[in-house]
C-alpha positions as CSV (number, residue, x, y, z in Angstrom):
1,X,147.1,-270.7,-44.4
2,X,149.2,-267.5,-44.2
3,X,152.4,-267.5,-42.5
4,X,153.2,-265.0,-39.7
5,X,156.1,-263.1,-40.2
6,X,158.6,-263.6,-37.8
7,X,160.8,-260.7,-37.2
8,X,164.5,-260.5,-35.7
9,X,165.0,-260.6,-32.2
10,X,165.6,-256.7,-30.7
11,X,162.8,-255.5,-33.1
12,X,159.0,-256.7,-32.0
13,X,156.7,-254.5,-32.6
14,X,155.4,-252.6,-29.1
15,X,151.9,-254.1,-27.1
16,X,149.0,-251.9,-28.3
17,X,147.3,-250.1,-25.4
18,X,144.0,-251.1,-24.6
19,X,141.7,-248.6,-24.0
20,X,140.3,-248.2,-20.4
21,X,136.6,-247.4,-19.8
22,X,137.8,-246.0,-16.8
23,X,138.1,-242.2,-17.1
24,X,141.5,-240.5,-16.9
25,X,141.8,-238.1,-13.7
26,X,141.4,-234.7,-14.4
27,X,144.8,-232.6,-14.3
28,X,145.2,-230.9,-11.8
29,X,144.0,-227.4,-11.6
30,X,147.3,-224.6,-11.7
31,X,147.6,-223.0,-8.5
32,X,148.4,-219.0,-7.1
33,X,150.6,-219.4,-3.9
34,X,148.4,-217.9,-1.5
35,X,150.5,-214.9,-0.9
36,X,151.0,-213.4,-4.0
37,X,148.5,-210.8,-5.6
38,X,146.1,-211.8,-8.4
39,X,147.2,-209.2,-11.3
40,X,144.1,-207.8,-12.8
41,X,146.3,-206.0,-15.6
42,X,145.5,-207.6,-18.9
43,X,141.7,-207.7,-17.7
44,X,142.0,-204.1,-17.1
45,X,143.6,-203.2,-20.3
46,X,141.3,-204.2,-22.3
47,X,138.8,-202.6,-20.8
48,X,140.5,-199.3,-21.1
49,X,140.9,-200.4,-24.6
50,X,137.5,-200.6,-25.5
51,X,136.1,-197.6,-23.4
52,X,138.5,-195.7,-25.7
53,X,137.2,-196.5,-29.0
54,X,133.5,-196.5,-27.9
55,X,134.4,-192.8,-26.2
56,X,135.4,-191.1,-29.4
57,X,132.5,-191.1,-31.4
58,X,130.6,-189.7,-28.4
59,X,133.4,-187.0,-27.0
60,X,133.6,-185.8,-31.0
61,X,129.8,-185.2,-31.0
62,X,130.1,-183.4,-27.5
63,X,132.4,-181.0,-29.3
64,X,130.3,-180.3,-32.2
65,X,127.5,-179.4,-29.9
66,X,129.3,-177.5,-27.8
67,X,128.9,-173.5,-27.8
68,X,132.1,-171.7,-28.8
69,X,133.6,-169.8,-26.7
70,X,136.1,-170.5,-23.8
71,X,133.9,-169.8,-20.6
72,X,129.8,-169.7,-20.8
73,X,128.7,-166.0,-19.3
74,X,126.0,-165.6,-16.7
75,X,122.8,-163.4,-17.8
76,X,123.4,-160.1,-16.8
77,X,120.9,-159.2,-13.6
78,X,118.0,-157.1,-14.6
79,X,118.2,-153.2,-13.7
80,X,115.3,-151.0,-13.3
81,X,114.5,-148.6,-15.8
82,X,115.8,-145.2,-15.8
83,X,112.8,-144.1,-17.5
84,X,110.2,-145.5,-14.8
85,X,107.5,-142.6,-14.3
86,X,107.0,-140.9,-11.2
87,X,104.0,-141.0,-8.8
88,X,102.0,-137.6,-9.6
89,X,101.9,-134.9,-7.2
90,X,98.0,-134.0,-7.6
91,X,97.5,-137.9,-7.2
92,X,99.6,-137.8,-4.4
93,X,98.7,-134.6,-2.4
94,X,95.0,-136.1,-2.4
95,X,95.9,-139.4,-1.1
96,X,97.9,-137.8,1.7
97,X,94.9,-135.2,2.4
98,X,92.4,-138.1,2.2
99,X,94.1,-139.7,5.0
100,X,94.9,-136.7,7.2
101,X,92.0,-135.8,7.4
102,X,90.8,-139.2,8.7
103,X,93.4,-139.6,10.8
104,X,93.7,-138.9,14.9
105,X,96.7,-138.3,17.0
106,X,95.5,-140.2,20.0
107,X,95.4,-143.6,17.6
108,X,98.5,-142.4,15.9
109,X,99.5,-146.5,15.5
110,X,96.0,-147.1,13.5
111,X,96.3,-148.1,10.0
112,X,95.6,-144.1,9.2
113,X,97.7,-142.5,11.1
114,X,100.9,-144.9,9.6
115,X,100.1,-144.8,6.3
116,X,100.1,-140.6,7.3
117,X,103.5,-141.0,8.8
118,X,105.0,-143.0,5.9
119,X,104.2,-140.4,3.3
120,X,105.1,-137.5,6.0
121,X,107.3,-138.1,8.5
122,X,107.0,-134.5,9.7
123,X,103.2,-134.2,9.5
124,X,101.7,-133.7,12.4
125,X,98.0,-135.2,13.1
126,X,95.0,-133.6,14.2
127,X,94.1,-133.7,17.7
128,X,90.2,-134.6,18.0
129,X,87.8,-134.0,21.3
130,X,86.9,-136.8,22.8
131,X,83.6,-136.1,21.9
132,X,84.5,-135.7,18.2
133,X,85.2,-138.6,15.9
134,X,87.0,-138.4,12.4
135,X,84.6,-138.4,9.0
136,X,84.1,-141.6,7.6
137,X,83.7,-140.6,4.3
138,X,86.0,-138.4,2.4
139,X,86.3,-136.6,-1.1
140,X,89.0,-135.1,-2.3
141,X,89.5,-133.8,-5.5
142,X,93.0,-131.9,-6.9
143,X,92.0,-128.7,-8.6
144,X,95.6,-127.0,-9.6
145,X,99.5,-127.8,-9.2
146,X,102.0,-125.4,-9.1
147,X,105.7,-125.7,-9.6
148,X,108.4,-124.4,-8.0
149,X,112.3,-123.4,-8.2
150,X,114.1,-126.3,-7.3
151,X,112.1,-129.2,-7.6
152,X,109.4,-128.0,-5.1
153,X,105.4,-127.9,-6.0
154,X,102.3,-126.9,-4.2
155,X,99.4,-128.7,-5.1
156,X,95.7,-127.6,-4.1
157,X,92.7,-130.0,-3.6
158,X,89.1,-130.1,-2.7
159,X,87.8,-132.1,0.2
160,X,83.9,-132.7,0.8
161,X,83.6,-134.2,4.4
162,X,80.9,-134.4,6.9
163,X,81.9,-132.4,9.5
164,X,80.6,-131.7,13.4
165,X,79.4,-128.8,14.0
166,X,78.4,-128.5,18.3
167,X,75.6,-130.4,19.9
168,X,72.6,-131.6,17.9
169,X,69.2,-129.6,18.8
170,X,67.3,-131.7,21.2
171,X,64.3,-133.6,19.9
172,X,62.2,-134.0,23.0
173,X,62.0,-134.4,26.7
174,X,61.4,-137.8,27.3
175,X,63.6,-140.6,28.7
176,X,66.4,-141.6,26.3
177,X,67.0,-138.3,24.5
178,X,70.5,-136.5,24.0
179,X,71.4,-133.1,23.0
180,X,74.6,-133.8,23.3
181,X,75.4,-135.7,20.1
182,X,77.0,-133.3,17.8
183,X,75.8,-132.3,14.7
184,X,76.8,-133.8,11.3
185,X,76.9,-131.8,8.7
186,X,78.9,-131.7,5.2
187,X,81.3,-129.5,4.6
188,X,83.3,-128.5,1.5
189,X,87.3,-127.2,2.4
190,X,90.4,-126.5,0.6
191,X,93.8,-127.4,2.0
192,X,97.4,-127.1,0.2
193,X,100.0,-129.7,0.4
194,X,103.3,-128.4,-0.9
195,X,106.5,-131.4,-1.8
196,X,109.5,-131.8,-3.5
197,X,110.7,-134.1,-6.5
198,X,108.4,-135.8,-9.1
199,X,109.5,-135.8,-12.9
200,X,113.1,-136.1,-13.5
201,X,114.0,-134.4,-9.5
202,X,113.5,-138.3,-7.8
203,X,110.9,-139.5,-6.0
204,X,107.7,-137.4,-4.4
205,X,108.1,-136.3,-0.7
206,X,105.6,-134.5,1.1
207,X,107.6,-131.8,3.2
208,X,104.8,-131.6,6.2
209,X,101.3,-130.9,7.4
210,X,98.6,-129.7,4.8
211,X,97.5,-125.8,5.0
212,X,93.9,-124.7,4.7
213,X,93.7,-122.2,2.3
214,X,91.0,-120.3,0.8
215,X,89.0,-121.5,-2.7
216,X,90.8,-120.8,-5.7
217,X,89.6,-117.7,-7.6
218,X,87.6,-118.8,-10.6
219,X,88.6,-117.1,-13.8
220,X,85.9,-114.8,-15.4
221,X,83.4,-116.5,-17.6
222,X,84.0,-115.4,-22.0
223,X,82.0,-114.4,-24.0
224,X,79.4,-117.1,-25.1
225,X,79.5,-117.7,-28.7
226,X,75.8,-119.0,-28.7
227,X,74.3,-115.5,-28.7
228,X,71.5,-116.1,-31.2
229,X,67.8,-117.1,-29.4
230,X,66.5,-119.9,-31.4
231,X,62.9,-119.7,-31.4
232,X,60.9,-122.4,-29.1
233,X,58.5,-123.6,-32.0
234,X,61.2,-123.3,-34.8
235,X,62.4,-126.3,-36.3
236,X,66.1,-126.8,-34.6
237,X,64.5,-126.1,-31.6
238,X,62.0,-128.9,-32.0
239,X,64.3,-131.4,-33.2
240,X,66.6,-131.0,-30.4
241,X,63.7,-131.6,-28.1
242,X,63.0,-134.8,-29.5
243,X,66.3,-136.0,-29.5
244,X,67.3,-135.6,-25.8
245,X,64.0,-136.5,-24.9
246,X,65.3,-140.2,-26.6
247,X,68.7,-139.5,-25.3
248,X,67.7,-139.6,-22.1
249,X,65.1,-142.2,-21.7
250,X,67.4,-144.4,-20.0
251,X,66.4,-147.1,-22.1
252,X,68.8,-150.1,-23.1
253,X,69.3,-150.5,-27.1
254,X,67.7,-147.4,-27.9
255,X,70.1,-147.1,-30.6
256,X,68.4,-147.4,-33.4
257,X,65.6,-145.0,-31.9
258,X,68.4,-142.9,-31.7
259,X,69.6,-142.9,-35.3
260,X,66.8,-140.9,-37.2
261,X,67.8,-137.5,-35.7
262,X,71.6,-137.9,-36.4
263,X,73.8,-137.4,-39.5
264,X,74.6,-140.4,-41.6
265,X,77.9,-142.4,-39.8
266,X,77.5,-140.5,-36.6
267,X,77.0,-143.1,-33.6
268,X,76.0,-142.2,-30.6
269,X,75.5,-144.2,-26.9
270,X,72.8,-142.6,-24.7
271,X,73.2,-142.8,-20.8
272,X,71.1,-145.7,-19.2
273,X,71.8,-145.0,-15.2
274,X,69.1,-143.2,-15.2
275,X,65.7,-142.5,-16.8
276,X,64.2,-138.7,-16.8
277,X,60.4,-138.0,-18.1
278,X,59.6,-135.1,-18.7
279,X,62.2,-133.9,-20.5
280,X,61.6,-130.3,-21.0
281,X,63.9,-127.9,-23.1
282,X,64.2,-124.6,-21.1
283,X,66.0,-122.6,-24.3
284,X,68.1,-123.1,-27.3
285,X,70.4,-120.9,-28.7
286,X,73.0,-121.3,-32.0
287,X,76.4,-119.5,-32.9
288,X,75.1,-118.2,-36.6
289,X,71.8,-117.0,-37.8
290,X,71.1,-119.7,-40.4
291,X,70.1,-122.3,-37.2
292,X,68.0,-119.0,-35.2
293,X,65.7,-118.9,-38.4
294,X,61.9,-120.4,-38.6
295,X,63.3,-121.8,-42.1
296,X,66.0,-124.7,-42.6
297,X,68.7,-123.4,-45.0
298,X,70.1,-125.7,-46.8
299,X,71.8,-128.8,-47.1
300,X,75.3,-129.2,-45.5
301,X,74.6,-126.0,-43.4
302,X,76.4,-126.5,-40.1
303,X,75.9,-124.1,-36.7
304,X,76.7,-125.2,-32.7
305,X,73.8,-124.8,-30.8
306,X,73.4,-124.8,-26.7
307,X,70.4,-126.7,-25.0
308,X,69.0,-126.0,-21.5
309,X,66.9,-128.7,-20.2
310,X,65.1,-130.3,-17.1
311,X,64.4,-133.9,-16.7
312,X,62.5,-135.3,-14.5
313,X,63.7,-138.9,-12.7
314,X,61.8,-141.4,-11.0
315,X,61.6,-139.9,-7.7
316,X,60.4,-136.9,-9.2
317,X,64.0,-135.0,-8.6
318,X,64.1,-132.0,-11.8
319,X,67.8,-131.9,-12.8
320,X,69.1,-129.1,-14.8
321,X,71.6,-130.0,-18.2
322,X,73.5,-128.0,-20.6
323,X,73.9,-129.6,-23.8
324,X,76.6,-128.7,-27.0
325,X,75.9,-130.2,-29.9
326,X,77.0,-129.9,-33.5
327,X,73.8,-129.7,-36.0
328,X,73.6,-130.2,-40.1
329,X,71.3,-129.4,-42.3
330,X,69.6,-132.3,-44.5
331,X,66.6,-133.0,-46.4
332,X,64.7,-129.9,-45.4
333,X,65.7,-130.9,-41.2
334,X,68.1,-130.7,-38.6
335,X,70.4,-133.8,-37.7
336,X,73.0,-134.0,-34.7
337,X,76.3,-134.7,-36.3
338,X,78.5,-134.4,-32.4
339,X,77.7,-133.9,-29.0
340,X,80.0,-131.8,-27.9
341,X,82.5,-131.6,-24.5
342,X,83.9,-128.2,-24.6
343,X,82.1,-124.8,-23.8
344,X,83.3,-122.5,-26.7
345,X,84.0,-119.1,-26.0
346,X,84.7,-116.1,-28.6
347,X,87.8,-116.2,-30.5
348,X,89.1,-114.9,-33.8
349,X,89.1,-119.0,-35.3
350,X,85.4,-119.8,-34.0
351,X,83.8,-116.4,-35.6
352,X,85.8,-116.9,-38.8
353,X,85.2,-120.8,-38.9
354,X,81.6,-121.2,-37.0
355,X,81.5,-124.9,-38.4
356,X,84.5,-126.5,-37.9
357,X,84.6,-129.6,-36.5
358,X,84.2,-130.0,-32.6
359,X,85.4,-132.1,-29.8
360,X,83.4,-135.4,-29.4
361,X,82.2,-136.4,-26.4
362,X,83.2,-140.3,-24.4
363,X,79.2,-141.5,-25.7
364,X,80.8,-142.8,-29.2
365,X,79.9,-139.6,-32.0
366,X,82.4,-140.5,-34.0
């Protein structure tokens, strides 16, 4: 049995706590007097903090993509060109006629009699009868433009209206009928509208009222350069005949009917608005005496020839045309190589060069 130390008095050892199932009260929580402010300063830096470092990165790329330059410019506004083209005065002076003529004082405010007064503020409008009325249809064509010192022009046109001309003949006795009613007829006049500007003088203005004027002299007719007959029942005068009988069939995709009378690479579009049988050639007549021969010459031989023919249209109207053509010489016959536009006259060039090339026409001779 072991003995139990015994120790001096004054030095016992302490009791040993005994742990207590009992929970120990929580400590009490630290408490703000109520009157002193909650300092939100180290929450706040660190915030600050951390916006910093995650802002760099992104403020340096900002930078990079950033144009240079210390202030961005605004687009400069778009100015008109200096170089815009002006209206043209034949265009113009027919407009304005077009209108004037169609227009009537006493309905000055109608849509006619405006668009008068905004080109012309100083036109005056006709003054109609109140039995007369204004054309409904109007023509007008510009047939010569003159210009003047100091920015002025004068510009002439052709109008084609259907006029009145007094009462109608009466048509009877009975119940219902007028002679009254003014007769409508078509009539062909010439007026002159004179205006300033245009080109590089500013913008057109019509000074005033059109003038009626006389029909411009036509200038004497040349000399024709196709002053050799070509015989009816020759060979040029034959194969002319055949092709503008084809030519003017009025026949869609008669193209290839088309292409044994012309030179190789020539192409050539026929009209198709209308159709004409019979086609009769009146007369034929060339610019050199190879093509007035009963023989073809030979190959490569070139000569301008004029046709006169009549065709013949459904309704059985007979229409006169004038055709210029170019013509070659090939394999022992005659092939259209142009259709010509122009009318040729004498000159020095055409008698010493009778086969250069000629003016093609719109049709596609090429």
């Amino acid at each position: 049995m072991a003995r139990r130390r015994t120790l001096p008095p004054g030095r016992e050892r302490p009791a040993r706590r005994i742990a207590s199932s009992t929970p120990l009260r929580a400590s009490r929580p630290e408490t703000v007097p109520a009157g002193r402010p909650v300092s939100h300063g180290p929450r706040l830096a660190r915030i600050g903090v951390w916006t910093a470092l995650a802002a760099g990165p992104l403020a340096l790329t900002v930078a990079l993509a950033a144009p240079s330059g210390t202030a961005a410019q605004a687009a400069p506004a778009p100015t008109p060109s200096a170089t815009r083209p002006q209206a043209d005065p034949a265009g113009t002076a027919s407009h304005f006629v077009e209108l004037w003529l169609r227009a009537d004082a006493a309905a000055a405010d109608n849509p006619v009699g405006a668009a008068v007064r905004a080109m012309a503020p100083q036109a005056e409008l006709p003054a109609r009868a109140r039995e007369a009325r204004a054309p409904e249809a109007v023509r007008v064509t510009a047939l010569r433009t003159v210009r003047l010192p100091g920015g002025g022009w004068t510009v002439t046109v052709a109008a084609v209206t259907d006029e009145q001309h007094g009462p109608a003949p009466s048509t009877g006795t009975g119940p219902g009928t007028s002679t009254d009613k003014a007769a409508v007829q078509p009539a062909v006049r010439y007026f002159a509208v004179s205006g300033t500007g245009g080109k590089d003088d500013g913008p057109l203005v019509i000074t005033g009222s059109p003038a009626e004027v006389a029909a411009p002299e036509a200038a004497p007719a040349g000399t024709s350069v196709f002053d050799r007959p070509v015989p009816s029942t020759g060979p040029l005068a034959v194969s002319l005949g055949d092709f503008l009988r084809t030519y003017l069939a009025g026949t869609r995709g008669q193209g290839a009917a088309l292409e044994r009378y012309l030179s190789p690479g020539v192409r050539l579009t026929a009209p198709t608005a209308a159709s004409y049988a019979p086609v009769e050639v009146k007369d034929v007549a060339a610019d050199v005496d190879a093509a007035a021969g009963k023989d073809v010459p030979a190959d490569g031989t070139k000569a301008r020839v004029r046709a006169r023919v009549e065709g013949t249209d459904r309704a059985g109207t007979r229409w006169p045309f004038e055709y210029r053509l170019t013509v070659t010489a090939r394999a022992g016959r005659w092939e259209i190589s142009a259709l010509d536009t122009g009318s040729p006259t004498h000159t020095p060039a055409a008698v010493a060069s009778p086969s250069a090339t000629p003016t093609t026409n719109d049709g596609g001779t090429r």
